[in-house]
C-alpha positions in Angstrom: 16.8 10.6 -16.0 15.1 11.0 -19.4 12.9 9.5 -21.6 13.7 7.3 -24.8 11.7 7.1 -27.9 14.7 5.7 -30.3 12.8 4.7 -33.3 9.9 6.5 -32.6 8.3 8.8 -35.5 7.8 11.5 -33.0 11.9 11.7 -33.2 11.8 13.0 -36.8 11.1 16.7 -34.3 14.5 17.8 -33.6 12.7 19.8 -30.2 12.4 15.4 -28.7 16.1 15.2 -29.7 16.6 15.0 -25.9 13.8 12.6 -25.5 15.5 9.5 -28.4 19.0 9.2 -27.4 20.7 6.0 -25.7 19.9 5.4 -22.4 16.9 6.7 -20.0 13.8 4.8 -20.4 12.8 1.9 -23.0 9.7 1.6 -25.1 8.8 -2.2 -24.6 5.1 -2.9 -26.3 3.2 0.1 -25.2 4.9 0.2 -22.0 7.6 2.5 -20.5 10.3 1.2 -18.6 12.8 3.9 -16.6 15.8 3.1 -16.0 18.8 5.0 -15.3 21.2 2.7 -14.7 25.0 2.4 -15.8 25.2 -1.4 -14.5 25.7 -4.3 -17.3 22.2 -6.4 -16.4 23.5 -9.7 -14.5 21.8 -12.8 -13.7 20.1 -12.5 -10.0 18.5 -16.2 -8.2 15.0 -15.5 -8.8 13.0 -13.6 -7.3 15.9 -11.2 -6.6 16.4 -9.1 -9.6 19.6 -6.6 -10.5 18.7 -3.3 -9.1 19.5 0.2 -10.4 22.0 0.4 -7.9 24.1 -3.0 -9.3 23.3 -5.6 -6.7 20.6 -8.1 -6.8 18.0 -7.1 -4.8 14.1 -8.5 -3.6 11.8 -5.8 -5.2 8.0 -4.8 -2.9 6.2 -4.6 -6.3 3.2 -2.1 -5.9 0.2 -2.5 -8.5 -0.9 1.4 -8.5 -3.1 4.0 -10.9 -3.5 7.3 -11.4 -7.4 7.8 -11.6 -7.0 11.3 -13.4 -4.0 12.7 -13.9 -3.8 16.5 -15.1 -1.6 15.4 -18.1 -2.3 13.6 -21.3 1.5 13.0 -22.1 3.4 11.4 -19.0 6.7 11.7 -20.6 8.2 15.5 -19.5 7.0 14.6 -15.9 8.8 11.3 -15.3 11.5 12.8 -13.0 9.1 14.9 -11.1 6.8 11.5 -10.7 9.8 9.9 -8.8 10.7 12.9 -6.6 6.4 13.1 -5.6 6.7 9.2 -4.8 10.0 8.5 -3.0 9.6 11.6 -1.5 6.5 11.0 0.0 7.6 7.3 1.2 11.4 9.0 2.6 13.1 6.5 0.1 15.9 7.6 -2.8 15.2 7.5 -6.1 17.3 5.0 -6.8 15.2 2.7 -5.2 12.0 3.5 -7.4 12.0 1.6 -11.1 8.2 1.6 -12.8 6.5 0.4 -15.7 3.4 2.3 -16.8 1.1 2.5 -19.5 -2.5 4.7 -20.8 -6.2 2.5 -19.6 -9.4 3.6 -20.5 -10.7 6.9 -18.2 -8.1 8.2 -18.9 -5.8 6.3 -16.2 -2.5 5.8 -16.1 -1.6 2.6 -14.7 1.3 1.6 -12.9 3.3 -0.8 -11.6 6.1 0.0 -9.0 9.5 -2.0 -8.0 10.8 -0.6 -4.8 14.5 -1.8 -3.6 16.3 -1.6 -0.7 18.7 1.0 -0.3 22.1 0.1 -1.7 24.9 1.8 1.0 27.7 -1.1 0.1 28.7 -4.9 0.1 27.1 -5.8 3.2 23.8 -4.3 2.1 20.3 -6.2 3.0 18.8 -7.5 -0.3 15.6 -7.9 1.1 13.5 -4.9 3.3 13.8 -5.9 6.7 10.2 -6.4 7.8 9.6 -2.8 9.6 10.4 -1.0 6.6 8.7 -3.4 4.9 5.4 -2.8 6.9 6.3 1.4 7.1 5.7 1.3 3.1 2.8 -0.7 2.7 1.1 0.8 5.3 1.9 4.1 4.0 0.0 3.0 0.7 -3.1 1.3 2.7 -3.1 4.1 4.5 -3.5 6.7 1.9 -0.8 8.7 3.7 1.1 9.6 0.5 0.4 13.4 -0.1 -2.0 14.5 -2.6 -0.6 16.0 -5.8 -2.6 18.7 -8.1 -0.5 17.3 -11.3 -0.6 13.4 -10.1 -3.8 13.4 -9.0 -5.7 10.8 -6.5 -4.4 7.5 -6.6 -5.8 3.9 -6.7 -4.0 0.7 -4.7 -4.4 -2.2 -6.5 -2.2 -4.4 -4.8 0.8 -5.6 -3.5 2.7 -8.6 -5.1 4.4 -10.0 -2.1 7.8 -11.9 -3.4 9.6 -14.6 -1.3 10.0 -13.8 2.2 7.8 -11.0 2.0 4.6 -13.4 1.4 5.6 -14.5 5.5 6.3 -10.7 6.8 3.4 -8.8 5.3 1.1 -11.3 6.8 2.4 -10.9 10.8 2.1 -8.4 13.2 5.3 -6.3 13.5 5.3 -6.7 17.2 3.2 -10.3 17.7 3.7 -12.0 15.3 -0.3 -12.5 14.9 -1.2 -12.1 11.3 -3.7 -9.7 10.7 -6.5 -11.5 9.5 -6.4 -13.6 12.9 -5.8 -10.0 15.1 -9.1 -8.9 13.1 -10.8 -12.1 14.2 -9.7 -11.7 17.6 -10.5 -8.2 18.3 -14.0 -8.8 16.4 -14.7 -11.8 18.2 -13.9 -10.1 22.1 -16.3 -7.2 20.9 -19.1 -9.6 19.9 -18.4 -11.1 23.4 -18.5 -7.6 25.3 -21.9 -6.9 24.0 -23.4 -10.3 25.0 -22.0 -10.3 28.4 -23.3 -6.8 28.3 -26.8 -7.8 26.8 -26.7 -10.4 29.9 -26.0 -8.5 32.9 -28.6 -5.9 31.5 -31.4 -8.6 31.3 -30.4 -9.7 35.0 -30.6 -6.1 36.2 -33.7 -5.4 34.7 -35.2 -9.4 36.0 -34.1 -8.6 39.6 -35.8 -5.2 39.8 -39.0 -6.8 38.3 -39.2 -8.9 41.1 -38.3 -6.3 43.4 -41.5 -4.1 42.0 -44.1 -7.0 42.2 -43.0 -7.8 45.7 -43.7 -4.2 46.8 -47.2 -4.2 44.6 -48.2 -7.4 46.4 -47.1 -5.7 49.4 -49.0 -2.8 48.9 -52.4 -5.2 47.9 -52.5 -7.0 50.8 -52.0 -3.7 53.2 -55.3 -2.4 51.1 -57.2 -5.4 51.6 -56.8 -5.2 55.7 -57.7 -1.9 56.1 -60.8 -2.8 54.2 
């Protein structure tokens, strides 16, 4: 894959011939769009949209940023930017299409389309929802290997599409969402150390009265033999 700046001024340097041919990526407004697709764009239901690999497909988008990336110019390391991410999520690269663009810092800020894996016509169009829950734990988990050229990362957010809005919310095995699994788990704690508070408190009463018994004990043995 390679990058396009057709119409670009840089392209008057016959060295970025290789960069402002047809095909590769698009400029669109500031913004960089790869694509290495052959496939004639066709009309998908929405949200499904026409993947790289020609069928229409339900895209995880991924709102990500490079806090400080060891580049100024992102455009000779566009290929080696796909490897580092699919690679690092065990997907293919054609399942990887991204839009990115310069913020203040510098950052570069991104915003991923992963698709399911194309194998032929009776394909899934949509993640199923472990894989589904395997990549966007892998990104709240920060378990995507560091990279010396990339840089640390930032998660913005995921922009859950469809059926994914219902799948990202449950539990892979209960079917609990996670906010109520939080709320349950935080709630039998808070009740562990009351019950615990409780007992302790009981404990401590009963052996109170077992000392002032003995002390009145012991008083009215001192009193007799006087």
């Amino acid at each position: 894959m390679y990058f396009r700046l057709d119409g670009n001024p840089l392209c008057s340097n016959k060295t970025l011939d290789h960069f402002c041919g047809p095909g590769g990526a698009t400029v669109t407004n500031g913004s960089f769009t790869t694509n290495s697709s052959s496939c004639k764009p066709q009309a998908c239901p929405p949200p499904y949209e026409y993947s790289v690999d020609c069928f229409c497909a339900l895209p995880l988008l991924v709102a990500y940023r490079l806090k400080s990336p060891g580049f100024s110019d992102f455009t000779p390391y566009l290929d080696d930017f796909e490897t580092y991410m699919t690679t690092g999520l065990q997907l293919s690269t054609d399942q990887l299409e991204y839009t990115f663009y310069w913020q203040a810092g510098p950052r570069l800020r991104m915003d991923l389309r992963f698709f399911p894996l194309y194998v032929n016509n009776t394909s899934n169009h949509t993640f199923n929802r472990s894989e589904l829950l395997r990549i966007t734990s892998m990104f709240t988990g920060w378990l995507i290997q560091d990279s010396d050229l990339f840089g640390p990362y930032e998660l913005l957010g995921f922009d859950l599409l469809g059926p994914y809005k219902d799948e990202i919310g449950k539990d892979s095995k209960s079917g609990i969402s996670t906010g109520a699994l939080v709320g349950i788990v935080v709630g039998g704690i808070a009740c562990a150390v009351t019950l615990s508070a409780i007992v302790t408190l009981l404990i401590l009463r009963i052996k109170m009265r077992g000392y002032h018994t003995v002390s009145k004990r012991r008083q009215g043995e001192f009193c007799n033999m006087n």
